[in-house]
Each structure stands twice: as C-alpha cells, then as structure tokens.
C-alpha positions in Angstrom: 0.0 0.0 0.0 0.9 3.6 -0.6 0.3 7.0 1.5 -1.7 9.6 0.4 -0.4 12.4 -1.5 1.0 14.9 0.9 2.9 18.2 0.7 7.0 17.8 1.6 8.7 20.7 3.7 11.9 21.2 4.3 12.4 24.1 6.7 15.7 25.7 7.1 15.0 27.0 10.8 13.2 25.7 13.9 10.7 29.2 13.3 10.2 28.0 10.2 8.9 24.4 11.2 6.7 25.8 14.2 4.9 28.5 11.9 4.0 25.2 9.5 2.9 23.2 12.0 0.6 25.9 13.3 -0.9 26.5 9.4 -1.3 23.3 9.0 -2.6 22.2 12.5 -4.7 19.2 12.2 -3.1 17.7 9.4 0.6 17.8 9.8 3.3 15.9 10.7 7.0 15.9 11.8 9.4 13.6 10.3 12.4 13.1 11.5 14.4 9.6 11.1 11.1 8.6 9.8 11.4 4.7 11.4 8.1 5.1 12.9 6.1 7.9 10.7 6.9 6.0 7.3 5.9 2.8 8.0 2.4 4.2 9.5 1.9 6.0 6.4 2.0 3.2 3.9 -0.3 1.4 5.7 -2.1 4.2 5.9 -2.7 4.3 9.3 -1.4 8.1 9.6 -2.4 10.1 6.5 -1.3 13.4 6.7 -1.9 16.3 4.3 1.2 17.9 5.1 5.1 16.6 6.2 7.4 18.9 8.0 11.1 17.3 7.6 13.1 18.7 10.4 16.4 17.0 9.5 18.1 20.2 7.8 17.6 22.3 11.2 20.7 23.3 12.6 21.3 22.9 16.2 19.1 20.0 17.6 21.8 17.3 16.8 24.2 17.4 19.8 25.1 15.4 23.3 26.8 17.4 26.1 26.7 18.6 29.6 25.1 21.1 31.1 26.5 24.4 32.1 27.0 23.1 35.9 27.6 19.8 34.9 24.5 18.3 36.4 22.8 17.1 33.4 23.0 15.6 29.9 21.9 17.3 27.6 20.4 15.3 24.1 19.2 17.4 21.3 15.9 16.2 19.8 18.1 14.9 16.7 20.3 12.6 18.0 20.5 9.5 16.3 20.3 6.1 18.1 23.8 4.8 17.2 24.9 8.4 18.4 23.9 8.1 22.0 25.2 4.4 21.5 28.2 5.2 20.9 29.1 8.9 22.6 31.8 8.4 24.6 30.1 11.2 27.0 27.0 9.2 27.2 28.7 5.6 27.6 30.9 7.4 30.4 28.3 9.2 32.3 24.7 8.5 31.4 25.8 4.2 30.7 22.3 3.1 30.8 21.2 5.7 27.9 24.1 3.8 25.3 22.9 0.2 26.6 19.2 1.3 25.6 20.0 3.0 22.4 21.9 -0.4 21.5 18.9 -2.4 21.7 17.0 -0.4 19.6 15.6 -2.1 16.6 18.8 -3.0 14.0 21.3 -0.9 12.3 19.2 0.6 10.0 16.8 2.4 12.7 19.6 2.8 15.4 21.1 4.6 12.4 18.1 6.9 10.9 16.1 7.0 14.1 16.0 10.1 16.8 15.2 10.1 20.3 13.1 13.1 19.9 10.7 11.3 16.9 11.2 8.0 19.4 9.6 9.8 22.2 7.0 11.9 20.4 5.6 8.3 19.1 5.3 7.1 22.4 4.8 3.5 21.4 4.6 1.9 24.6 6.7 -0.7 23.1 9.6 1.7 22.4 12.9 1.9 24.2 13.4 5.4 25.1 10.4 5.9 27.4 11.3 3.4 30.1 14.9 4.7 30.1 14.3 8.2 30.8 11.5 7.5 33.3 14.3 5.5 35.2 16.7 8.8 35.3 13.6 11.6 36.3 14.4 13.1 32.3 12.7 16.4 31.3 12.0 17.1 27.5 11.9 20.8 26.0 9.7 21.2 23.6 8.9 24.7 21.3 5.8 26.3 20.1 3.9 29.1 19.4 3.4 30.0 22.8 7.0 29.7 23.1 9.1 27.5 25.3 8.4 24.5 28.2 9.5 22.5 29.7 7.8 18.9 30.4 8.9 16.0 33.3 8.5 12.5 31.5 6.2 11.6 33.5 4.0 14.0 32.2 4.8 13.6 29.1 3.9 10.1 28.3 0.0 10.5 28.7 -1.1 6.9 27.1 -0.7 4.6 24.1 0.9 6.6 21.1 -0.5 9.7 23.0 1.8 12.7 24.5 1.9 15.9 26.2 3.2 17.7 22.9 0.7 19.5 21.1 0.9 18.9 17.4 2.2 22.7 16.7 4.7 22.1 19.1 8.2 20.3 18.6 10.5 18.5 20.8 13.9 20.3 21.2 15.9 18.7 23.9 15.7 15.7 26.1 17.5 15.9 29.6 18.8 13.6 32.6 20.4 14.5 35.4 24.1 13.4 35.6 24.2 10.0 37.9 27.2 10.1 40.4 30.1 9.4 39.0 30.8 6.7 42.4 28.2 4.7 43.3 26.0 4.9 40.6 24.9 2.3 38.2 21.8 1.3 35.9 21.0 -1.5 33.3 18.3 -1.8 30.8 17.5 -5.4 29.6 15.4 -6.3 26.8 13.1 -9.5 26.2 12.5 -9.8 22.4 11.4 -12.4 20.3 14.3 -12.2 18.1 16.9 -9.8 17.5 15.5 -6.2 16.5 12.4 -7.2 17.7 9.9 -4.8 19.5 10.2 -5.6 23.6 8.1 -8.5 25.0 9.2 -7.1 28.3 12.1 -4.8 29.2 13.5 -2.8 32.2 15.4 -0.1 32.8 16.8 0.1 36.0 18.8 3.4 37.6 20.6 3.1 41.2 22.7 5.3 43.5 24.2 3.5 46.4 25.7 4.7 49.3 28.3 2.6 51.3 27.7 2.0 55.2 28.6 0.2 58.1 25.8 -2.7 57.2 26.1 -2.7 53.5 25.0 -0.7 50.9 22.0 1.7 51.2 20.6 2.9 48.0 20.2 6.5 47.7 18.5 6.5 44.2 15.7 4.2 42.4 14.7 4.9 39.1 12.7 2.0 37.4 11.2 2.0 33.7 8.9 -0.5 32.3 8.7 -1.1 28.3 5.6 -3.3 26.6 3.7 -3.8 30.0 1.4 -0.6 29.6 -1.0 1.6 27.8 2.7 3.8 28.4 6.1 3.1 28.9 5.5 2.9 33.2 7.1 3.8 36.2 7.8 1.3 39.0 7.4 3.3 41.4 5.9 0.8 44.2 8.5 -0.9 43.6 11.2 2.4 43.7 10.0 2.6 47.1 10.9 -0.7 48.4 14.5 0.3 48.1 15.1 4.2 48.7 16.5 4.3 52.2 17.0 1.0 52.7 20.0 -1.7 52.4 20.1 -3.7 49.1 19.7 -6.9 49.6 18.5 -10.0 48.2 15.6 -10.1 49.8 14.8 -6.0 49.0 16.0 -6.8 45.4 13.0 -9.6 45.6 10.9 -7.6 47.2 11.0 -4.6 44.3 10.9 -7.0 41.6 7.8 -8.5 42.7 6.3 -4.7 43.2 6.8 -4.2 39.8 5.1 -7.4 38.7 2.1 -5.7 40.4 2.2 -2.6 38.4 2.3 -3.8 35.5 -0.7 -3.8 33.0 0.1 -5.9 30.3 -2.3 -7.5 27.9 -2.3 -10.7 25.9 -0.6 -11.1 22.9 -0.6 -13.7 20.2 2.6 -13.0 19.2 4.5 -12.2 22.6 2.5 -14.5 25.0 0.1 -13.9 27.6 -0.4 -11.2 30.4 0.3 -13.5 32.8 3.5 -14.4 31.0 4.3 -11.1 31.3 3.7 -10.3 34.1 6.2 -13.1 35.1 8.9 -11.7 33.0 8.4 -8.3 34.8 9.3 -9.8 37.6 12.4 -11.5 36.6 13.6 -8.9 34.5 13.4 -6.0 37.0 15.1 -8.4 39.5 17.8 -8.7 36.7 17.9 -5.5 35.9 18.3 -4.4 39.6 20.9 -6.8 40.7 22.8 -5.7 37.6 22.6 -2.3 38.6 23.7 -2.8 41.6 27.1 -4.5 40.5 27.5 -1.5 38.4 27.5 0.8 40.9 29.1 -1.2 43.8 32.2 -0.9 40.9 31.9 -4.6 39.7 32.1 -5.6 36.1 28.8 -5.8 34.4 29.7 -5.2 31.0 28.9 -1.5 28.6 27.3 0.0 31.5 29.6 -0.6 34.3 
C-alpha cells in the first residue's frame, strides 16, 4: 500500500517548522528519522496532508553537559547509534548507550532520533522506560514559546503525548548519575533480534556505602511493553530508597513491579500472565545488575 499524496517541507530554521505546524494544524506531521512515521503512512494508518522534515535544522543534533555539569543534555536529533556510541553518554549516562543499542537493527539505530522516538510514544519503544528510570525532562517549542515537560508528564497513554501537534520537541535531559556509586541496566526480552520488547527494564541506582552494607540512595525503574505507556515502578522504587540492598529488597521490588504492571495478551509475545512473570524477573535482573554497576563490579557496557 501507498500513502496519500502529501505536501514535503523542508524548513531551514526551527521558526520556520513551528509557523508550519501551526498552518497546517490538524493535518501535519513531523518527520524526523522517519522509522516510525513511514511505516504508518504506507499502511495508511497516519495520512497526513502535510510533512514537516526537520532534519536540515541546525542545532538540535548534539550530546553534552550542562553548564553546571548536572545534566545531559540530548538534542531532539540525535541518532540512536549516536547516544550508543558517545563516549560522554557511555561514560556518564551508561544506561542511555545500553538502551540505544537495543533499539531495533542498524538501519533504525542509524536513521532513528530520540526526539521522533519519544514523540511516538509507542509503549513498546525503548526510550520511554529509560528516561523515566533517570527523572528526564523534554523541551519542547511552540507558538506560545518554550516549556519545559517531566517525562512523566509527558507520556499520557498509548501513542499519545503531552506535545501538542504545533509544538516540537527540542531537547531531552537527565540528570548526571554520580560518577561513584552509581549504576543502571536496561535489559530487553524480544522475540528475536531487533524485535519490538516482549518485556524490558530499565533500571537506575545510587548506592551509598555503610557500616551494614549498601544503602541505595536512588531508584529509578522503567517498564517497556507492560502498559498503555512506557511505566514507572514506582511501588516498587519505594521498596528500596533508604534502605540496604539486599537480596531479599531486590526480591521484594521485583515483585512490586510485577504488580504494576498492565500488560495484555498477545498472540505473538505471550500472555499477560507471562508477562507479568517476565516483569518480575527482569526487573530483578535489571536491579541486581545495577547494583554490580554501581558497587564498581564488572557488568559489562554500563559498568
């Protein structure tokens, strides 16, 4: 099947895109590595009139550190393969390179953004669960100007966001894990390599060394597939901030998690009960894998 006829623009500035997605309000779309808006239009399930390609806008392709060096800072048009690859990213922000590398094959890890990633908000995508596990915040630009937007927000249900459709995503930040102590992990149950997720977690820990052990000091925990939205944990956050990790705490958030959880059955990916299994398991994973990371142990790319 082909799309509909549409009008193509190529705007030169970001003023330039917002005025044409305010004309054409209604009936417009961005495209930006396209992985996602392409494939929708050939089936015809998204027929817009009109295409805004924001690929030749300058300035929305970067990774770096804020100012005061508490944040990352990702422009809207960073590639997948470039956050997978960024030495700044893979050095401060690990679990951001170990989600981008799990992201669909070469082709899309190539093409794709994590701006046009998180503006689909497929509750299957990668990005979603990752940022929810580091408290990200996402700029986004329109006529009424600038604002600013917590993830949480942001992701409002299945393929539905915050972001108005004359309004465009400009910058996705995190704040800077500790440099000691601090470790996270997202892992990915797929049916085959470049898959969408059956089940995946992203987990985000700070731990703080005492006389008994490890207290953790941070919990960030992202679920992908198991939602009308990519889903926070956060029952299962809970059951660690302040506490000792342990085994048994470890256990005890994993199976939090398997509560919130709202998957549904799939022919393809197996059952919501299934799931709901593989929620548990995987956030245990996930966690204890964390934890090695940021107690200083190997753990591979994320370390």
């Amino acid at each position: 099947m082909l799309p509909r006829s549409f009008q193509y623009y190529a705007p030169a500035t970001i003023g330039e895109a917002t005025r044409l997605l305010r004309e054409h309000e209604g009936d417009v779309k961005i495209l930006a590595g396209g992985m996602s808006l392409i494939p929708l239009m050939k089936l015809r399930l998204a027929s817009p009139g009109h295409v805004v390609d924001i690929n030749r806008l300058q300035g929305l392709d970067y990774i770096k550190e804020s100012e005061d060096g508490r944040a990352l800072l990702i422009g809207a048009l960073a590639r997948h393969h470039t956050l997978e690859s960024s030495p700044l990213a893979r050095k401060r922000v690990p679990l951001l390179s170990e989600a981008a590398g799990s992201i669909g094959d070469p082709q899309v890890r190539n093409l794709g953004t994590i701006g046009g990633a998180l503006a689909h908000s497929d509750p299957s995508g990668d990005w979603g669960a990752a940022i929810l596990a580091l408290r990200g915040e996402l700029t986004v630009l329109g006529p009424s100007g600038e604002r600013r937007i917590s993830i949480d927000d942001f992701l409002v249900d299945t393929f539905t966001s915050a972001l108005e459709e004359s309004e465009l995503i400009t910058r996705v930040s995190v704040p800077m894990p500790p440099e000691r102590g601090g470790g996270g992990a997202y892992l990915k149950l797929e049916r085959k390599a470049g898959d969408f997720a059956t089940v995946a977690v992203a987990a985000q820990l700070s731990l703080e060394e005492s006389a008994d052990g490890y207290r953790c000091t941070y919990a960030g925990i992202g679920l992908t597939a198991l939602g009308s939205k990519n889903l926070r944990a956060s029952k299962a956050e809970g059951c660690l901030m302040g506490r000792r990790l342990t085994t048994e705490s470890i256990a005890e958030a994993a199976s939090a998690a398997e509560m919130e959880c709202a998957p549904t059955d799939d022919p393809l990916r197996g059952s919501a009960k299934y799931k709901r299994e593989m929620a548990r398991v995987f956030t245990r994973r996930a966690l204890e894998l964390a934890a090695a990371r940021a107690r200083g142990r190997r753990g591979g790319p994320a370390g």
